[in-house]
KEKE-3310 file (N, C-alpha, C; in steps of 0.2 Angstrom, whole numbers, plus 5000, padded with zeros to 4 digits):
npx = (4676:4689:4705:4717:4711:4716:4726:4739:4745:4750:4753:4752:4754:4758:4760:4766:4768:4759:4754:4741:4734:4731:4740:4739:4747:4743:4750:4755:4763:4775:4779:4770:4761:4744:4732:4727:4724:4721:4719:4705:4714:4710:4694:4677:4672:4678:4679:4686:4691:4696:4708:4713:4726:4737:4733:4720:4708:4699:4688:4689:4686:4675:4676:4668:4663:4649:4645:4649:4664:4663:4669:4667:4665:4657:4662:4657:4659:4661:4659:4663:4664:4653:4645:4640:4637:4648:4650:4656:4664:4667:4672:4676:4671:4675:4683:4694:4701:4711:4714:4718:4700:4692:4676:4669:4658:4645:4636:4623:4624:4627:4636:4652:4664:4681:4693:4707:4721:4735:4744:4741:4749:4759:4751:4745:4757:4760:4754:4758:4771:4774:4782:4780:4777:4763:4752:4739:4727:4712:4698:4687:4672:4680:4690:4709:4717:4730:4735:4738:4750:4761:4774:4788:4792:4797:4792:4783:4769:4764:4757:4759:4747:4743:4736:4738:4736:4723:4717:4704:4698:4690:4686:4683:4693:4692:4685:4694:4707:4698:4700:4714:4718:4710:4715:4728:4724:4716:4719:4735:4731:4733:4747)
npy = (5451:5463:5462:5467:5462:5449:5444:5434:5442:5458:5474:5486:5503:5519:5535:5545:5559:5570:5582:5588:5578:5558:5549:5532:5518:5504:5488:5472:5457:5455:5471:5477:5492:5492:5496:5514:5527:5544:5552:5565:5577:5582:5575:5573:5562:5546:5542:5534:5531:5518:5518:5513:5517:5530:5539:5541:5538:5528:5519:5507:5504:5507:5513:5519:5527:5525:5535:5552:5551:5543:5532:5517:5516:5507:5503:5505:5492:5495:5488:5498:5496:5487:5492:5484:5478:5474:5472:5475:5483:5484:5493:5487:5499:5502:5491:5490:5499:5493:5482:5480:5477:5473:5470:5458:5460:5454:5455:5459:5463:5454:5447:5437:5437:5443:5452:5453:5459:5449:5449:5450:5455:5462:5473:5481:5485:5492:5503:5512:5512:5516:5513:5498:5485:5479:5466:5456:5444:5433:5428:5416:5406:5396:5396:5404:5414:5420:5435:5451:5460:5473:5485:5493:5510:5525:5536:5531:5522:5504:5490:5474:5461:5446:5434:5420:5408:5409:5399:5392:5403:5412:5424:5438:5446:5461:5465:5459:5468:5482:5482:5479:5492:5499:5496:5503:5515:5521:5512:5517:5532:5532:5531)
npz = (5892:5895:5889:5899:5912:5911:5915:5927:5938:5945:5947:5958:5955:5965:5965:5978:5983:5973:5968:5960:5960:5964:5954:5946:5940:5933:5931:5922:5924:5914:5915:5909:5906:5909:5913:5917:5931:5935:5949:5956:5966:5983:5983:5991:5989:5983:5968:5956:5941:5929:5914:5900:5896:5897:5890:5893:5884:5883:5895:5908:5917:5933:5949:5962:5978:5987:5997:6005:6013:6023:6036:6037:6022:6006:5991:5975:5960:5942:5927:5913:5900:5896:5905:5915:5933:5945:5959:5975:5988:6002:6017:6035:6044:6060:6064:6054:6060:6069:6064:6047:6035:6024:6015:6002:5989:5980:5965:5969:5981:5991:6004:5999:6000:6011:6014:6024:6034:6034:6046:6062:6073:6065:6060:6070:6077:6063:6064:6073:6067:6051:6041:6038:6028:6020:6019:6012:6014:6005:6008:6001:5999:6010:6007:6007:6002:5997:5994:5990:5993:5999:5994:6002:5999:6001:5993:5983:5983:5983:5977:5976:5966:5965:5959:5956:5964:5966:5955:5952:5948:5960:5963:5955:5941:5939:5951:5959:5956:5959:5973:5975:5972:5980:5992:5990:5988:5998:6012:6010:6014:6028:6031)
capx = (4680:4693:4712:4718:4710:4715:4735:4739:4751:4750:4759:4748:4759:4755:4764:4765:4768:4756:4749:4733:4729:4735:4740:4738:4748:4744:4757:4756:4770:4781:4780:4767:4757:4739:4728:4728:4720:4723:4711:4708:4715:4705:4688:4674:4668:4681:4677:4693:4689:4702:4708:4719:4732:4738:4730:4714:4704:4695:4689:4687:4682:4674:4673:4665:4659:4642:4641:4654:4669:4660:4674:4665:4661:4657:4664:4655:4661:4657:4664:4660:4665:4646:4640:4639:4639:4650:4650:4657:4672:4664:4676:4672:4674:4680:4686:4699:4707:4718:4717:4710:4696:4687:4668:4667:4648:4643:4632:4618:4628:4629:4643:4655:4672:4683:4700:4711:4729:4739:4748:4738:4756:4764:4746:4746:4765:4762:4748:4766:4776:4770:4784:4781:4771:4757:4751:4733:4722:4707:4695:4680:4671:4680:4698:4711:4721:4736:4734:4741:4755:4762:4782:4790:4796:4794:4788:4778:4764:4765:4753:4758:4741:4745:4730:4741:4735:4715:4714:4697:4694:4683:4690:4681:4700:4690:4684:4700:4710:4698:4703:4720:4719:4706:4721:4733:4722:4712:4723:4738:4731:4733:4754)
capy = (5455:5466:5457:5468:5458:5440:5444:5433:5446:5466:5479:5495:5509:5525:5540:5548:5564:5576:5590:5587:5572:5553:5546:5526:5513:5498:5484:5466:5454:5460:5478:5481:5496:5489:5503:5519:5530:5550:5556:5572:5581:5584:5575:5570:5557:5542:5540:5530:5529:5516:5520:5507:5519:5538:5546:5541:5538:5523:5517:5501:5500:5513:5511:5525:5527:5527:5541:5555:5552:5535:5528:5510:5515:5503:5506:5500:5491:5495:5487:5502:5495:5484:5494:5479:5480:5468:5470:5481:5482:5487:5494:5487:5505:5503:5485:5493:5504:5489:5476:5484:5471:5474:5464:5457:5460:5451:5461:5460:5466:5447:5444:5433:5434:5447:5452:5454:5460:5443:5446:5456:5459:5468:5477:5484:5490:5496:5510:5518:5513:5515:5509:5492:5485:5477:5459:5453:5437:5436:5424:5414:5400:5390:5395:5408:5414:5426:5438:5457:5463:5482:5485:5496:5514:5529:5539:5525:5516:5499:5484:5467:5457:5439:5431:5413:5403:5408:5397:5391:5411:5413:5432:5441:5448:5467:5465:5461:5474:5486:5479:5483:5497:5502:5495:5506:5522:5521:5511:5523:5537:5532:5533)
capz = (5897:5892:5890:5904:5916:5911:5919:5935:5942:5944:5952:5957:5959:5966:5968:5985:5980:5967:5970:5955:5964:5963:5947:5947:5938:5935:5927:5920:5926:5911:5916:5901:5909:5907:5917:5921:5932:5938:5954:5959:5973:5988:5982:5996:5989:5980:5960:5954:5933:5926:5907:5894:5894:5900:5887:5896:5878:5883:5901:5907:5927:5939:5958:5965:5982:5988:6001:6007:6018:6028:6037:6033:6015:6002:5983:5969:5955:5937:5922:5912:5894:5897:5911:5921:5943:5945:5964:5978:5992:6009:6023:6040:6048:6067:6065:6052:6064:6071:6059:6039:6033:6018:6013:5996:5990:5974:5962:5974:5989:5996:6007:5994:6005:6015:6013:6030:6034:6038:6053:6066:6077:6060:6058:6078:6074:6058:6065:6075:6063:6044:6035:6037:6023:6024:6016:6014:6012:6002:6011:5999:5999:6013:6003:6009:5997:5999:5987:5989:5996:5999:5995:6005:5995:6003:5986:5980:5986:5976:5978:5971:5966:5962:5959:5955:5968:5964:5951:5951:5947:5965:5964:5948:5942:5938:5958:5963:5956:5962:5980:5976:5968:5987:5997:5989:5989:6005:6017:6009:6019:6034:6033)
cpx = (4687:4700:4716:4717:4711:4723:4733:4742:4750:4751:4754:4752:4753:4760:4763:4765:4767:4751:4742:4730:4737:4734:4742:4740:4748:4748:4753:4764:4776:4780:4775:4761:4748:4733:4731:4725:4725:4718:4712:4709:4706:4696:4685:4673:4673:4675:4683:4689:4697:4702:4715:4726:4732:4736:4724:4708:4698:4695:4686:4682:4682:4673:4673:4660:4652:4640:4648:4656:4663:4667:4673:4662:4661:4658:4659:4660:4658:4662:4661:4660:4655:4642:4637:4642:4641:4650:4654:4660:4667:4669:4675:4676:4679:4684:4693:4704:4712:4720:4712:4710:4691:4681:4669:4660:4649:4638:4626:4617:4627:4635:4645:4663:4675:4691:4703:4718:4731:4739:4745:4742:4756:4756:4745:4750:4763:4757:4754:4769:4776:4776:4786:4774:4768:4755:4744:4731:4716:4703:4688:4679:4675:4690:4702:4717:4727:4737:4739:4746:4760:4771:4782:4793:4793:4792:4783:4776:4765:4763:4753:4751:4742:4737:4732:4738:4726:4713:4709:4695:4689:4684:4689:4688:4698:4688:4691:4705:4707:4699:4708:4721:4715:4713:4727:4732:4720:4717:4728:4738:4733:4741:4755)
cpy = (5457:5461:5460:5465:5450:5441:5439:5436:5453:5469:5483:5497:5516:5530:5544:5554:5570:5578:5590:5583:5564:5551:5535:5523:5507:5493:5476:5463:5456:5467:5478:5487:5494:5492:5506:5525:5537:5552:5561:5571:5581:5583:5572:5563:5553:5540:5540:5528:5527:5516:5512:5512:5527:5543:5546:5541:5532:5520:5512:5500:5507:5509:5519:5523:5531:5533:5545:5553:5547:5531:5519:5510:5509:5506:5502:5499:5491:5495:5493:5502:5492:5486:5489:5479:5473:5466:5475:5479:5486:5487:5492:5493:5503:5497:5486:5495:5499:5485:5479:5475:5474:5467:5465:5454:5458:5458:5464:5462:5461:5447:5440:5433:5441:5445:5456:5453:5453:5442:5452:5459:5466:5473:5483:5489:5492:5504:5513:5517:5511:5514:5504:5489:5480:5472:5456:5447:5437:5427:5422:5408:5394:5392:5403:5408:5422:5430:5446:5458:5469:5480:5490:5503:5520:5537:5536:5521:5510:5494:5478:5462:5452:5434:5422:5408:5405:5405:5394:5398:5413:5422:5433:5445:5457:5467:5465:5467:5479:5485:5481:5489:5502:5502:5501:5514:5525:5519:5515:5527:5535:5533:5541)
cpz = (5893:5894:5896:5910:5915:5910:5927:5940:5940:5949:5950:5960:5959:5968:5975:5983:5974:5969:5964:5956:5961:5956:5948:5941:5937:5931:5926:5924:5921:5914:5911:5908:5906:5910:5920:5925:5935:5941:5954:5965:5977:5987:5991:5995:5983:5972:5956:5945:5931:5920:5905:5896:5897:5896:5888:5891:5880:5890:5900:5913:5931:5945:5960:5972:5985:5991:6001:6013:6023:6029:6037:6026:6011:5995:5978:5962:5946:5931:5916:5904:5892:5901:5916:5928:5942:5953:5968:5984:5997:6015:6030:6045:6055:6067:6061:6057:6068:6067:6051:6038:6030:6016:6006:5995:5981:5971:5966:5980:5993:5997:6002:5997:6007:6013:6018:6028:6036:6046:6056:6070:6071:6061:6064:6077:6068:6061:6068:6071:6054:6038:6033:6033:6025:6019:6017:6009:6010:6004:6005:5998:6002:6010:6007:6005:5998:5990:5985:5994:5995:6000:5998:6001:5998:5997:5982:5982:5982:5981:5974:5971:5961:5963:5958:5959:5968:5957:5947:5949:5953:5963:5957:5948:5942:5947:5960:5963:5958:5968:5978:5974:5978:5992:5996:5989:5997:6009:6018:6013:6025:6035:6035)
residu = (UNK:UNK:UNK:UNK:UNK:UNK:UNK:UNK:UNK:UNK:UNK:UNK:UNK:UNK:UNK:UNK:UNK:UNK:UNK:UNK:UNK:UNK:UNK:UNK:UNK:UNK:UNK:UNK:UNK:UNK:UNK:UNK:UNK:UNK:UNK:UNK:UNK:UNK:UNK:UNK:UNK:UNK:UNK:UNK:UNK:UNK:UNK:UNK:UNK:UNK:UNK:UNK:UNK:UNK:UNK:UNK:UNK:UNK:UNK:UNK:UNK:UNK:UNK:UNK:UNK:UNK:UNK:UNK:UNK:UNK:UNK:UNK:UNK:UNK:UNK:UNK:UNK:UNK:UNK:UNK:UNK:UNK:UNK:UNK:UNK:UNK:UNK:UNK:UNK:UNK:UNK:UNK:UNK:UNK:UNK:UNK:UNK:UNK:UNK:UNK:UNK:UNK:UNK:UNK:UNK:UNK:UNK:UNK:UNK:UNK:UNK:UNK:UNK:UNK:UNK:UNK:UNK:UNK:UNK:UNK:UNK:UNK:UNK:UNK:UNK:UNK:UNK:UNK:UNK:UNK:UNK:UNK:UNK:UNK:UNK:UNK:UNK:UNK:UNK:UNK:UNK:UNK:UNK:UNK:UNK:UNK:UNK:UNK:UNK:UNK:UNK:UNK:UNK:UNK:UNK:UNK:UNK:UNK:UNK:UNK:UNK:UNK:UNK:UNK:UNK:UNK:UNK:UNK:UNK:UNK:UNK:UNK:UNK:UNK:UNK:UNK:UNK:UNK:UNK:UNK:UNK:UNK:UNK:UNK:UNK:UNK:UNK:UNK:UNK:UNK:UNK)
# end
């Protein structure tokens, strides 16, 4: 597995703001820029290719979606360096619309845990009031573990992913980060 992926801490940023489509940072706890990804504008169908660095020469991780515009889509993950499915993020469509709750699918698309907003009040208000950030828990194996949480910046989407308190590793780190990387592109739209 690539060294990118064996950080306990990462900041995904995202610009709110570009016209060619979003460009996605993602950081180590120093600041070292450690993937990066540029989508296009106006696609139907999510195909997120993460790169080492901004000159996009070597990619590490794809999550591309299964179908077009499915408001319970499922992404897949693919470590793309081994071509390995490593597993796949499923949106539960209507259940979203109050409280966002994503399915975490093993390679095999077995259930392996769920990631839910925290606090279903802040989540209710955030639907009228979008500039309250948003905080989730990544449920497996009987464990709950507090994982991502959304800063507030109205230019920049930015999702902190602290993996610190999964230390048994139940959370593949390449899975996770596409989770945050979903949370901070998909949820995003809805402000």
């Amino acid at each position: 597995m690539n060294n990118a992926f064996n950080h306990t801490q990462y900041t995904i940023r995202k610009k709110v703001f570009s016209v060619l489509g979003a460009k996605l940072h993602i950081y180590d706890s120093a600041e070292e820029l450690v993937l990066y990804s540029q989508m296009k504008a106006f696609k139907l169908k999510e195909d997120i290719a993460l790169f080492t660095d901004e000159s996009m020469n070597k990619e590490l991780l794809r999550i591309k979606a299964r179908s077009i515009i499915d408001f319970g889509a499922t992404y897949d993950v693919v470590d793309t360096e081994t071509g390995e499915h490593i597993g796949a993020l499923r949106r539960k469509g209507l259940k979203s619309i109050l409280v966002d709750e994503w399915i975490i699918l093993d390679k095999n698309d077995l259930e392996i845990g769920k990631i839910k907003e925290n606090n279903v009040a802040l989540a209710l208000l955030r639907r009228f009031i979008s500039f309250i950030p948003q905080s989730y828990k990544v449920e497996m194996n009987g464990n709950s573990i507090p994982i991502f949480k959304q800063n507030f910046n109205p230019f920049v989407t930015k999702i902190m992913a602290d993996f610190s308190e999964d230390q048994k590793r139940l959370l593949d780190r390449r899975l996770g980060l596409a989770a945050g990387i979903l949370l901070c592109v998909i949820e995003g739209k809805q402000d």
